[in-house]
Biopython code that builds the backbone (N, CA, C, O; Angstrom):
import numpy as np
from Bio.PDB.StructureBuilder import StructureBuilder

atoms = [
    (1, "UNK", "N", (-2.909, -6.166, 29.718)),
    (1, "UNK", "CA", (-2.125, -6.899, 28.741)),
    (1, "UNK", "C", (-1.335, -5.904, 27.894)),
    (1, "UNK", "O", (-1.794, -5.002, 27.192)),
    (2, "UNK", "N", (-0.040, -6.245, 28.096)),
    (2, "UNK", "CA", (1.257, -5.709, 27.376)),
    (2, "UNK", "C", (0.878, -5.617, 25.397)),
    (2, "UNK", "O", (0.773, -6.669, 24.766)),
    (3, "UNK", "N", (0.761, -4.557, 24.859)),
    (3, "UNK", "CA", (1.295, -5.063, 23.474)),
    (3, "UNK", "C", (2.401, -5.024, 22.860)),
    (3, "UNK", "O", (2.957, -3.932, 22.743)),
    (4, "UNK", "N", (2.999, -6.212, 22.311)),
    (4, "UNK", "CA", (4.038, -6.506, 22.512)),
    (4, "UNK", "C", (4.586, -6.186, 20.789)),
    (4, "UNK", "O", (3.914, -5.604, 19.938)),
    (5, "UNK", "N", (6.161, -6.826, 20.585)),
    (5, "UNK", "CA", (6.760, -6.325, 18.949)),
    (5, "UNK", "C", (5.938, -7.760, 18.498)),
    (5, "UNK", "O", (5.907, -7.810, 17.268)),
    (6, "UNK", "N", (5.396, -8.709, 19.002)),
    (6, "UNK", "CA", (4.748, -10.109, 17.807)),
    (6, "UNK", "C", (3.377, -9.636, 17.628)),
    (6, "UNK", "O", (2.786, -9.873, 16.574)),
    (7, "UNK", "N", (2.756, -8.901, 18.701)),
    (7, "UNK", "CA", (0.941, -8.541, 18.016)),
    (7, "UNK", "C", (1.297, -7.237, 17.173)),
    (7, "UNK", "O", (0.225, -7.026, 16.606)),
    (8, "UNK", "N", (1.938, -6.507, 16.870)),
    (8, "UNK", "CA", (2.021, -5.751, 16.122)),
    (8, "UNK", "C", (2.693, -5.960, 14.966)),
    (8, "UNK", "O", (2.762, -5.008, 14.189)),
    (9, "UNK", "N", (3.287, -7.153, 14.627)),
    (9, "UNK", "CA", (4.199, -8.005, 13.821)),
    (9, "UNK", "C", (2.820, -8.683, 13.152)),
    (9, "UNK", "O", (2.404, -8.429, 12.021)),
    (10, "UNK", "N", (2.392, -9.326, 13.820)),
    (10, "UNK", "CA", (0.874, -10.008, 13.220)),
    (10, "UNK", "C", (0.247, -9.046, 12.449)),
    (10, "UNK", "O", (0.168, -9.097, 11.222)),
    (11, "UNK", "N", (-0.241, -8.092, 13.214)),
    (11, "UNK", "CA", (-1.271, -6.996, 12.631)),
    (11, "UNK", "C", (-0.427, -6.785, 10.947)),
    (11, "UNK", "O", (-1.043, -6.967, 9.897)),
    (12, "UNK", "N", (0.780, -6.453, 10.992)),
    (12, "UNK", "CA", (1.346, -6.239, 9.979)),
    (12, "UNK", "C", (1.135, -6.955, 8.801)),
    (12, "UNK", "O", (0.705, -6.536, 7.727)),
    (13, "UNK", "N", (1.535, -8.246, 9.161)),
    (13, "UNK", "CA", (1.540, -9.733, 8.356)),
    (13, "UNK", "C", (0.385, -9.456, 7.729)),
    (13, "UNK", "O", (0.458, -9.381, 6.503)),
    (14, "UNK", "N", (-1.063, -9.219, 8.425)),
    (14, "UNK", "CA", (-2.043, -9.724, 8.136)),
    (14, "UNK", "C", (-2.506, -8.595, 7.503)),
    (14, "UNK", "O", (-3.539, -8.820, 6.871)),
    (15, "UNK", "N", (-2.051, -7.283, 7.436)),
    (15, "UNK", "CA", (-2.353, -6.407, 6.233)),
    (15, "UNK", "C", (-1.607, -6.450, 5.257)),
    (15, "UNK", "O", (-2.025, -5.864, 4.259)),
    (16, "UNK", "N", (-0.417, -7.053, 5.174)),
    (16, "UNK", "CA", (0.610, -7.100, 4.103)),
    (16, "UNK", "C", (-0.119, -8.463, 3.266)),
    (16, "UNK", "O", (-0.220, -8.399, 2.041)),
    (17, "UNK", "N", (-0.607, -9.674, 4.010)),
    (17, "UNK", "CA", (-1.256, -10.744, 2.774)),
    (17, "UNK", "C", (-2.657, -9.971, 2.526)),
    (17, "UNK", "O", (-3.224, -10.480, 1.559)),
    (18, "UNK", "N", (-3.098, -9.334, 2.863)),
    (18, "UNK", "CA", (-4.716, -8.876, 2.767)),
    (18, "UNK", "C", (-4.135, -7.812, 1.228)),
    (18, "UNK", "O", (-4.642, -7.791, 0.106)),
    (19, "UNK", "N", (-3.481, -7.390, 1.513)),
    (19, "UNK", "CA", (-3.050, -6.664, 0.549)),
    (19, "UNK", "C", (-2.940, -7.299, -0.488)),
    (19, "UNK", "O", (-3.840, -7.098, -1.304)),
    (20, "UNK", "N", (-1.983, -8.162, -0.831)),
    (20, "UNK", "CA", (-1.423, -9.362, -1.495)),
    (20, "UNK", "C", (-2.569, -10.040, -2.287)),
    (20, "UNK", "O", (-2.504, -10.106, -3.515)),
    (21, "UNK", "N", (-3.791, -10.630, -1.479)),
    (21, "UNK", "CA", (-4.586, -11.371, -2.010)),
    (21, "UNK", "C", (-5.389, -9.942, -2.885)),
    (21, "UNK", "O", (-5.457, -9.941, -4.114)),
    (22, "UNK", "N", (-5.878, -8.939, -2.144)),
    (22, "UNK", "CA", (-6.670, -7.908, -2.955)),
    (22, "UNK", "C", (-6.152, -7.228, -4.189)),
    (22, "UNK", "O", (-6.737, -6.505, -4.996)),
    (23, "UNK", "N", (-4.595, -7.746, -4.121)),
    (23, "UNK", "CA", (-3.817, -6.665, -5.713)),
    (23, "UNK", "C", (-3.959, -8.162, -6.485)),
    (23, "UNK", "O", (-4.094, -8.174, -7.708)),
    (24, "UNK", "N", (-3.924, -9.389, -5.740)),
    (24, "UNK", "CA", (-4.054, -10.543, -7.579)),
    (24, "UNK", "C", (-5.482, -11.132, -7.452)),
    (24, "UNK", "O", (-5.960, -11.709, -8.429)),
    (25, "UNK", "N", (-6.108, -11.031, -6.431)),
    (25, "UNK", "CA", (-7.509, -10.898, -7.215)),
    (25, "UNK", "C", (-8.452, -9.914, -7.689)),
    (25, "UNK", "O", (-9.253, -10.347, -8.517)),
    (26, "UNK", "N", (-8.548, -8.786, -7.394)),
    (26, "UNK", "CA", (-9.117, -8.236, -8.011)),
    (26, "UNK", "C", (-9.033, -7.589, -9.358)),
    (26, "UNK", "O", (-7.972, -7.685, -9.975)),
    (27, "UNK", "N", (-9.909, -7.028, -9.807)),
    (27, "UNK", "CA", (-10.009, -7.090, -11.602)),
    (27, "UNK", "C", (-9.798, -5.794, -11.935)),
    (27, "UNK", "O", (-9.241, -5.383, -12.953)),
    (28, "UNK", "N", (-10.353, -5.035, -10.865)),
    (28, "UNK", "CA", (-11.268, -3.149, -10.801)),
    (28, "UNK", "C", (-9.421, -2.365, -10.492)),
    (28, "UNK", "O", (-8.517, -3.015, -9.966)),
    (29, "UNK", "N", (-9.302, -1.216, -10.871)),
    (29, "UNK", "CA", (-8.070, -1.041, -10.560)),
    (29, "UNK", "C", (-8.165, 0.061, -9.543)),
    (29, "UNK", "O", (-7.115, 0.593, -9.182)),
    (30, "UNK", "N", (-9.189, 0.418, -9.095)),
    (30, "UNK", "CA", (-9.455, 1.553, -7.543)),
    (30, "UNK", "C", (-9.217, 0.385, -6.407)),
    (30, "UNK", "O", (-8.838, 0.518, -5.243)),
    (31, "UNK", "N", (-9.615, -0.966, -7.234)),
    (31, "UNK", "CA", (-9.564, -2.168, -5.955)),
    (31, "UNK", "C", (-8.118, -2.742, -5.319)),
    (31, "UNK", "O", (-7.790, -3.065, -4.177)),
    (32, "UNK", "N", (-7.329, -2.713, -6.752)),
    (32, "UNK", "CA", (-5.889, -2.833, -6.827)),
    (32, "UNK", "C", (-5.247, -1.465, -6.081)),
    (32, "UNK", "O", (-4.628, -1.553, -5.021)),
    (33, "UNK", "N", (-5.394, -0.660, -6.522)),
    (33, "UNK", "CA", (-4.706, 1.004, -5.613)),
    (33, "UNK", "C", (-4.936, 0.620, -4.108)),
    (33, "UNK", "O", (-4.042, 0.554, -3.265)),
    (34, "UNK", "N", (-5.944, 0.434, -3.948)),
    (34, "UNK", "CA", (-6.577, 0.044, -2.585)),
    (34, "UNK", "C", (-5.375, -0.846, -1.869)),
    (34, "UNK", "O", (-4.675, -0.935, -0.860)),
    (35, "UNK", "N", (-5.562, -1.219, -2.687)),
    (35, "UNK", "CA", (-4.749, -3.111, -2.016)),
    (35, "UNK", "C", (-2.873, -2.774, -1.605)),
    (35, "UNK", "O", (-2.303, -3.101, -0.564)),
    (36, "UNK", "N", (-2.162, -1.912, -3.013)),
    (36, "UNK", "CA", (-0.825, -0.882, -2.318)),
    (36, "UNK", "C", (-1.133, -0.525, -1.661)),
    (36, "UNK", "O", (-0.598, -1.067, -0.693)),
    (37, "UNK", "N", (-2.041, 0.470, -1.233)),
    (37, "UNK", "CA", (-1.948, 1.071, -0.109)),
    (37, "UNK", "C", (-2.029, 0.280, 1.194)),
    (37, "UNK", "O", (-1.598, 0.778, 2.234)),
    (38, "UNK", "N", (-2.519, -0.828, 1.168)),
    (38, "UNK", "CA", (-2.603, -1.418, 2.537)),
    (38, "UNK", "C", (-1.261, -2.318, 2.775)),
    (38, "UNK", "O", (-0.866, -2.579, 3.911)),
    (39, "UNK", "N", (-0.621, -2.751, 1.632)),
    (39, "UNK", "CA", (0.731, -2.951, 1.573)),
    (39, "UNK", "C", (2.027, -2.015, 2.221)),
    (39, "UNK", "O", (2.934, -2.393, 2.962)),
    (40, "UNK", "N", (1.728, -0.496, 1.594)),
    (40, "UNK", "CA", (2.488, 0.091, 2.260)),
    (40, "UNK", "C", (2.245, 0.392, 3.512)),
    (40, "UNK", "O", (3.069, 0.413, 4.427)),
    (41, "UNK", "N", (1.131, 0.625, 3.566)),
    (41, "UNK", "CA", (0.926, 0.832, 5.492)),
    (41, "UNK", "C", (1.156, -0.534, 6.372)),
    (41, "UNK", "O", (0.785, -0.624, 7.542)),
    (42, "UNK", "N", (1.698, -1.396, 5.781)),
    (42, "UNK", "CA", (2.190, -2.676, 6.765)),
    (42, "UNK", "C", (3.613, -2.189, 6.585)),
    (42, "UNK", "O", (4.169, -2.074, 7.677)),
    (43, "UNK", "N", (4.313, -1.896, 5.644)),
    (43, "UNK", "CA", (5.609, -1.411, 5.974)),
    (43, "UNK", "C", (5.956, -0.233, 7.145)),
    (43, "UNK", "O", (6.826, -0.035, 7.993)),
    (44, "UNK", "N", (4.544, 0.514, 6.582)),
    (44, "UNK", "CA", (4.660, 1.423, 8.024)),
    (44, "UNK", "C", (4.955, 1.004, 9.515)),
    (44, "UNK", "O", (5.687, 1.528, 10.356)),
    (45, "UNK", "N", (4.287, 0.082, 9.560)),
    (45, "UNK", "CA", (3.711, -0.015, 10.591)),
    (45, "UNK", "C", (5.155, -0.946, 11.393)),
    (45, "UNK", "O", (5.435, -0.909, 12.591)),
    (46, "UNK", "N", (5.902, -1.746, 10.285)),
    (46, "UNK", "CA", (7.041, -2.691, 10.551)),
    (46, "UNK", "C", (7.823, -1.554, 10.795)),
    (46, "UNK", "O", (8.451, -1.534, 11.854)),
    (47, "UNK", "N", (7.921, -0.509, 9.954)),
    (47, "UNK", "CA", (9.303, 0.628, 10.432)),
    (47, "UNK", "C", (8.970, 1.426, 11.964)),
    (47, "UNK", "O", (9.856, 1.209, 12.791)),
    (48, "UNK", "N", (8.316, 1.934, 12.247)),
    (48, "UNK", "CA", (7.487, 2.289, 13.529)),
    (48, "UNK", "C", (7.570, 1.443, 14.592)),
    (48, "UNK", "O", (7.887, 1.838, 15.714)),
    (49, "UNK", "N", (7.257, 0.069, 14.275)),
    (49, "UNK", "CA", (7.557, -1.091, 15.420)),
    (49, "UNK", "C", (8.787, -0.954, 15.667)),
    (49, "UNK", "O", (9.235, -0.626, 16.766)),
    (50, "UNK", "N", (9.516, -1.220, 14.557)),
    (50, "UNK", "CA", (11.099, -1.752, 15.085)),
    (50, "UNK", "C", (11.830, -0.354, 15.690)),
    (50, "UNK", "O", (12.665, -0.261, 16.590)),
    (51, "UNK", "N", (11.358, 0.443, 15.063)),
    (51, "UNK", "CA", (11.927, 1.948, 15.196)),
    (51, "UNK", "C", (11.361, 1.973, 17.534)),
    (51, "UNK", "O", (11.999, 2.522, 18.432)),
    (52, "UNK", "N", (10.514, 1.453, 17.610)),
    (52, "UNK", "CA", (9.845, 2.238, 18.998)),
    (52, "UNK", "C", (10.471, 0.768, 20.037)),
    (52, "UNK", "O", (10.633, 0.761, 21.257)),
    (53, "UNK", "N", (10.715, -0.353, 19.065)),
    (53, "UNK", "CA", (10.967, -1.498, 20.284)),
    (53, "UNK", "C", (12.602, -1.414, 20.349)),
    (53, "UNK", "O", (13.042, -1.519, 21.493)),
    (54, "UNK", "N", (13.474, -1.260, 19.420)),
    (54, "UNK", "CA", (14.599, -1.726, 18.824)),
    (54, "UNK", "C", (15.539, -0.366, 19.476)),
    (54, "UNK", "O", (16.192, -0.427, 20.519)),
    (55, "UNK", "N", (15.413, 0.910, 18.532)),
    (55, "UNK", "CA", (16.170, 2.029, 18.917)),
    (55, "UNK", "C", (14.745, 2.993, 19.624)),
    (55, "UNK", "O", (14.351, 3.761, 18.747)),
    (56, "UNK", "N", (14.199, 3.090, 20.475)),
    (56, "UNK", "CA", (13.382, 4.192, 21.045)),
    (56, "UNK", "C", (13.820, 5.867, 21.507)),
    (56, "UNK", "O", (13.242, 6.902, 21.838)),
    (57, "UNK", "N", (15.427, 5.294, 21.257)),
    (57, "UNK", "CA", (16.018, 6.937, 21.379)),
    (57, "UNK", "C", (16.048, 7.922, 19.850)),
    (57, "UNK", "O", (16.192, 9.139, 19.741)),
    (58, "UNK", "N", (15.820, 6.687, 18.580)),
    (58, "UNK", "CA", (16.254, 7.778, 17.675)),
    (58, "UNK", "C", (14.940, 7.734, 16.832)),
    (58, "UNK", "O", (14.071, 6.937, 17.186)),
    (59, "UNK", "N", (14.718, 8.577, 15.681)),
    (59, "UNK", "CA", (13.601, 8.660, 15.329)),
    (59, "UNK", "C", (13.363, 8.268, 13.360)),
    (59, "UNK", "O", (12.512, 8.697, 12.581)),
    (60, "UNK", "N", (14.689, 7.168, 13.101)),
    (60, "UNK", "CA", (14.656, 6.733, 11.345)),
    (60, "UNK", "C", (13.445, 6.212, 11.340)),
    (60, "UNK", "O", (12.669, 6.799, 10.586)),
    (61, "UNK", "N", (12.839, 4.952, 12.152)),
    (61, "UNK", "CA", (11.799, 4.813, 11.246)),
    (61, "UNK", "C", (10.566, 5.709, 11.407)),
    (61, "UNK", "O", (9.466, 5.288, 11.049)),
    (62, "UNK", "N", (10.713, 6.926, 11.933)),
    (62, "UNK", "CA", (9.387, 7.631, 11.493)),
    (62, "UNK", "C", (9.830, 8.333, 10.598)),
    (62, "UNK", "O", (8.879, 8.938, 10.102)),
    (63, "UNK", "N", (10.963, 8.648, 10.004)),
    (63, "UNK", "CA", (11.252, 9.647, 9.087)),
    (63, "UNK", "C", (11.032, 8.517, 7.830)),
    (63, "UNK", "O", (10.520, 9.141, 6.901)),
    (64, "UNK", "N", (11.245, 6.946, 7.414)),
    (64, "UNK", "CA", (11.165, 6.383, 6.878)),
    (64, "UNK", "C", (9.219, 6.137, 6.880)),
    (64, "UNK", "O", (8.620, 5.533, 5.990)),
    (65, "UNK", "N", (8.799, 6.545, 7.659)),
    (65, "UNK", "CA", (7.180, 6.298, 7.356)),
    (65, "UNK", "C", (7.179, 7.677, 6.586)),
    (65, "UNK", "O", (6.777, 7.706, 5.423)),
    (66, "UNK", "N", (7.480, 8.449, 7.014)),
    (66, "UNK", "CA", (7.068, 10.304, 6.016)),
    (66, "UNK", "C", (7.482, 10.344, 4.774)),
    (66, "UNK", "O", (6.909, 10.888, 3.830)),
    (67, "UNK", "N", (8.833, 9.563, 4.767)),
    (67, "UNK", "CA", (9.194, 9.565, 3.323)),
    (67, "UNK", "C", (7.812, 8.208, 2.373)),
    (67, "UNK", "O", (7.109, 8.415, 1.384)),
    (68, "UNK", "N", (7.907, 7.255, 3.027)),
    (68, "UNK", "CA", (6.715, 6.140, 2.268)),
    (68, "UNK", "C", (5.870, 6.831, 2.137)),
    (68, "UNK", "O", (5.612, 6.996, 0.944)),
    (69, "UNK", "N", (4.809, 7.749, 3.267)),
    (69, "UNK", "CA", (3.732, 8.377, 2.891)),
    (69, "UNK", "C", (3.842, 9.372, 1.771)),
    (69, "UNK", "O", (3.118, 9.168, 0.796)),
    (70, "UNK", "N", (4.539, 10.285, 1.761)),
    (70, "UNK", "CA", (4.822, 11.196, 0.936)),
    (70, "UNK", "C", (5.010, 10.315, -1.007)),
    (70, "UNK", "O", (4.724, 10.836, -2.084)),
    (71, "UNK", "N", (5.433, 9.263, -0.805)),
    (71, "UNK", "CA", (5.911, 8.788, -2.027)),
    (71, "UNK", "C", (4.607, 7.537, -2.264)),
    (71, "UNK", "O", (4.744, 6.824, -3.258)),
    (72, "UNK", "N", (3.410, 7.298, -1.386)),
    (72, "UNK", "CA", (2.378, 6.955, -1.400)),
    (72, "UNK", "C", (1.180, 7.676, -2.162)),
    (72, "UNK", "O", (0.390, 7.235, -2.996)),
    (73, "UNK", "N", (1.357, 9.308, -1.418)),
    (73, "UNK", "CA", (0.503, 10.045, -2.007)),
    (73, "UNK", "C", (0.541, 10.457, -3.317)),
    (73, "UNK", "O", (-0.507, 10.532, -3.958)),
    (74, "UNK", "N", (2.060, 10.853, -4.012)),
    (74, "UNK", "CA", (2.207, 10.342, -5.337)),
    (74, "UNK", "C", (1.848, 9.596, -6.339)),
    (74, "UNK", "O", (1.319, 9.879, -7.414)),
    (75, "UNK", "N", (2.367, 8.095, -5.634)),
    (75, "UNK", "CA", (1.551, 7.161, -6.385)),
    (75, "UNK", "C", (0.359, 7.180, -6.637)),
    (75, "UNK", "O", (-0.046, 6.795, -7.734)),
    (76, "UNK", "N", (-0.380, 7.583, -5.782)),
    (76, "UNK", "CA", (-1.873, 7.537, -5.437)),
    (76, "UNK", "C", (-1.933, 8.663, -6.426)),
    (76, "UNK", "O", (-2.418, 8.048, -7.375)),
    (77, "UNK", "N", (-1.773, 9.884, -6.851)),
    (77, "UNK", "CA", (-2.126, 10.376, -7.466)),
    (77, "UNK", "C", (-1.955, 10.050, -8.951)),
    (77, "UNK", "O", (-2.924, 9.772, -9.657)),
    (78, "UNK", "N", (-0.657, 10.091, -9.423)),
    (78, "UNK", "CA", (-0.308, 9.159, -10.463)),
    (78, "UNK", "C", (-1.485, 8.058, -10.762)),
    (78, "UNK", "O", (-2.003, 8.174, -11.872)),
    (79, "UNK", "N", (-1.903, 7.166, -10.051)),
    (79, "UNK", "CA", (-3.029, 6.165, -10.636)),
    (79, "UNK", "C", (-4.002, 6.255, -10.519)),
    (79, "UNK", "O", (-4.673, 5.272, -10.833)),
    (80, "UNK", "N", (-4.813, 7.653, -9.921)),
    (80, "UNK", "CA", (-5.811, 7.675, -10.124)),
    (80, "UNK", "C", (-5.974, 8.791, -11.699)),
    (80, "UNK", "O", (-6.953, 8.817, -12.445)),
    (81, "UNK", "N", (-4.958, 9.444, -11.810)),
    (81, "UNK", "CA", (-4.937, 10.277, -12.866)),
    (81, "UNK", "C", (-4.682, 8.953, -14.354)),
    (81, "UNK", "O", (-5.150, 9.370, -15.413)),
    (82, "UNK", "N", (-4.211, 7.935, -14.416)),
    (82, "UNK", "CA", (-4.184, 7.299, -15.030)),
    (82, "UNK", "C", (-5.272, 6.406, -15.171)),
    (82, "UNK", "O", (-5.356, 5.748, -16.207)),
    (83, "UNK", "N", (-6.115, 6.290, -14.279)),
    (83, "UNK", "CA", (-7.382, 5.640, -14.004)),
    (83, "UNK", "C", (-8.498, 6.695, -14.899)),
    (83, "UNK", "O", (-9.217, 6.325, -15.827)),
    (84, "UNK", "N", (-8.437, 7.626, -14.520)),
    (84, "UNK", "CA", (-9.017, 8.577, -14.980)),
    (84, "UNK", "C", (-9.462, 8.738, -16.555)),
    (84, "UNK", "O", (-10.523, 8.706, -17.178)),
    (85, "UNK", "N", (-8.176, 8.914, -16.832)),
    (85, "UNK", "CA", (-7.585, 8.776, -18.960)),
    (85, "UNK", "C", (-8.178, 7.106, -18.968)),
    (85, "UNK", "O", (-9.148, 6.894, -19.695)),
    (86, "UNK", "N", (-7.974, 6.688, -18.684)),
    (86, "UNK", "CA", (-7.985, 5.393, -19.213)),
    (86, "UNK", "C", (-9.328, 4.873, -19.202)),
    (86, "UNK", "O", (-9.546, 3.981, -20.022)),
    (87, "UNK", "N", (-10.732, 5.404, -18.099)),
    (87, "UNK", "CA", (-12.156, 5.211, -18.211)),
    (87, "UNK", "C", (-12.640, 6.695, -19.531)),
    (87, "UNK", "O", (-13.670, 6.810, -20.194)),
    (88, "UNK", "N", (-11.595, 7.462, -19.483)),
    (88, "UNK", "CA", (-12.156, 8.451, -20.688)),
    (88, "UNK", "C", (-12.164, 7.703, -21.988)),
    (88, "UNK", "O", (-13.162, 7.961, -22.660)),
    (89, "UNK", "N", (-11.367, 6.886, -22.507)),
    (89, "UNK", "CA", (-11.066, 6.513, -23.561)),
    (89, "UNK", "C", (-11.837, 4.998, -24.137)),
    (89, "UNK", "O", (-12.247, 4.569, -25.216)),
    (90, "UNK", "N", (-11.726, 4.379, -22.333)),
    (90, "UNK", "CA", (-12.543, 2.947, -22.587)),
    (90, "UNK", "C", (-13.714, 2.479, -22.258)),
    (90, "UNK", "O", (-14.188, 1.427, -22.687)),
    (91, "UNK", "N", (-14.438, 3.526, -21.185)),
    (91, "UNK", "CA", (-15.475, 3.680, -20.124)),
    (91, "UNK", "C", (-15.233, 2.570, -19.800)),
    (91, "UNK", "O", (-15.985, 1.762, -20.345)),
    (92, "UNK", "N", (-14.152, 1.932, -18.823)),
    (92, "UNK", "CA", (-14.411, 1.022, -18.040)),
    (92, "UNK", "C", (-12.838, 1.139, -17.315)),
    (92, "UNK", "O", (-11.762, 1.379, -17.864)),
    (93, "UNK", "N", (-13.133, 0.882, -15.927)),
    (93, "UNK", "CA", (-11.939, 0.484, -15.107)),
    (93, "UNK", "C", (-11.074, -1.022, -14.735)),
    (93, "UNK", "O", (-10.131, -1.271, -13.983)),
    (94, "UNK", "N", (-11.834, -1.779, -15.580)),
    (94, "UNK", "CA", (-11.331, -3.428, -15.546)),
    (94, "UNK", "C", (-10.236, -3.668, -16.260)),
    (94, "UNK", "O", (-10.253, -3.502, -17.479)),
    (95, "UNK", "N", (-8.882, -4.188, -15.456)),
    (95, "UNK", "CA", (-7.854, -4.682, -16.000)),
    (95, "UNK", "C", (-7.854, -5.692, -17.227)),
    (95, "UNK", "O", (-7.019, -5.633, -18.129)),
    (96, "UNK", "N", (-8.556, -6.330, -17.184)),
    (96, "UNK", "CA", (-8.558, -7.870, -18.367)),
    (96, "UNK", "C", (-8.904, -6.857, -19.706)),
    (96, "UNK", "O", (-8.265, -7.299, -20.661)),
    (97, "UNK", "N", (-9.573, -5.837, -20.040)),
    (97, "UNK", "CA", (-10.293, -5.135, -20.812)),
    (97, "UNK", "C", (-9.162, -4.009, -21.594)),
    (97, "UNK", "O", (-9.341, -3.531, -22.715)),
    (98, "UNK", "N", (-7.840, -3.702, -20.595)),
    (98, "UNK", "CA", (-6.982, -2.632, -21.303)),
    (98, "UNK", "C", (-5.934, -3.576, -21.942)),
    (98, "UNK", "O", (-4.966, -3.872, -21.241)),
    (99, "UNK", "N", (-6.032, -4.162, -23.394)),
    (99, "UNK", "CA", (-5.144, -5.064, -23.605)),
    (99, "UNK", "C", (-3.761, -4.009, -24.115)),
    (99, "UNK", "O", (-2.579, -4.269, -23.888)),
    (100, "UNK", "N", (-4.354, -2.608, -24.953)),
    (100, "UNK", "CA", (-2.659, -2.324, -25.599)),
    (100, "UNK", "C", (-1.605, -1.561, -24.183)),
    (100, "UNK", "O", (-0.557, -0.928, -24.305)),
    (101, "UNK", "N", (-2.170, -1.828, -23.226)),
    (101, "UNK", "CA", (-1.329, -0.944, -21.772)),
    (101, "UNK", "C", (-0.428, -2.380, -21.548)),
    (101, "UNK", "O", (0.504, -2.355, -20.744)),
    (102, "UNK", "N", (-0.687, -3.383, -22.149)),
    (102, "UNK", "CA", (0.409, -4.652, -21.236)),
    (102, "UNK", "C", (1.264, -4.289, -22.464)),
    (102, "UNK", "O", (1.808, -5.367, -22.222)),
    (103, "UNK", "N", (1.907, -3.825, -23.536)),
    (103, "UNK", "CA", (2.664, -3.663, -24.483)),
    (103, "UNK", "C", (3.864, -2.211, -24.531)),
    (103, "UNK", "O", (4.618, -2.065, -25.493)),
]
sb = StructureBuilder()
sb.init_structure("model")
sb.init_model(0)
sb.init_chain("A")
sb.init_seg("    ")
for serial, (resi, resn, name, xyz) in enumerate(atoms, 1):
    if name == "N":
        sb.init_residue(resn, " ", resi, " ")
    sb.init_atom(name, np.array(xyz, "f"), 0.0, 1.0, " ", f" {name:<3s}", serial, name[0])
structure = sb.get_structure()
């Protein structure tokens, strides 16, 4: 069995809502980081598809996955360093709990 551009289109979908549901329900914000990241790796995974079914001679969407990763790992650092300060000050990582950060 062939895998084709719709099972890898699925796979996508279904980490892009998994994502979705884990960044508005959860409370914890390592749970939320979590949840971008599985967001962006469905974009990955859409640029890579179309990039290998669509043009297979040229190589944008992997240069468009290096640039996401690269600007992933950033983020990722950025919020855990903000995660960080923010259990120093409040001992706790729960969103509902940091009220002067929504201001």
């Amino acid at each position: 069995m062939e895998i084709t551009l719709y099972h890898i289109l699925f796979l996508s979908t279904a980490l892009f809502f998994i994502g979705i549901y884990g960044l508005f329900t959860r409370r914890n914000m390592i749970t939320m980081l979590m949840a971008i990241e599985l967001i962006l790796n469905s974009v990955n995974i859409n640029f890579v598809a179309f990039n290998k079914y669509l043009y297979p001679e040229n190589l944008d969407g992997v240069f468009f996955v290096i640039f996401i990763i690269a600007i992933a790992a950033a983020e990722a650092a950025v919020a855990i360093a903000i995660i960080i300060n923010l259990y120093r000050s409040h001992k706790t990582i729960d969103v509902e709990s940091t009220e002067e950060m929504k201001f």
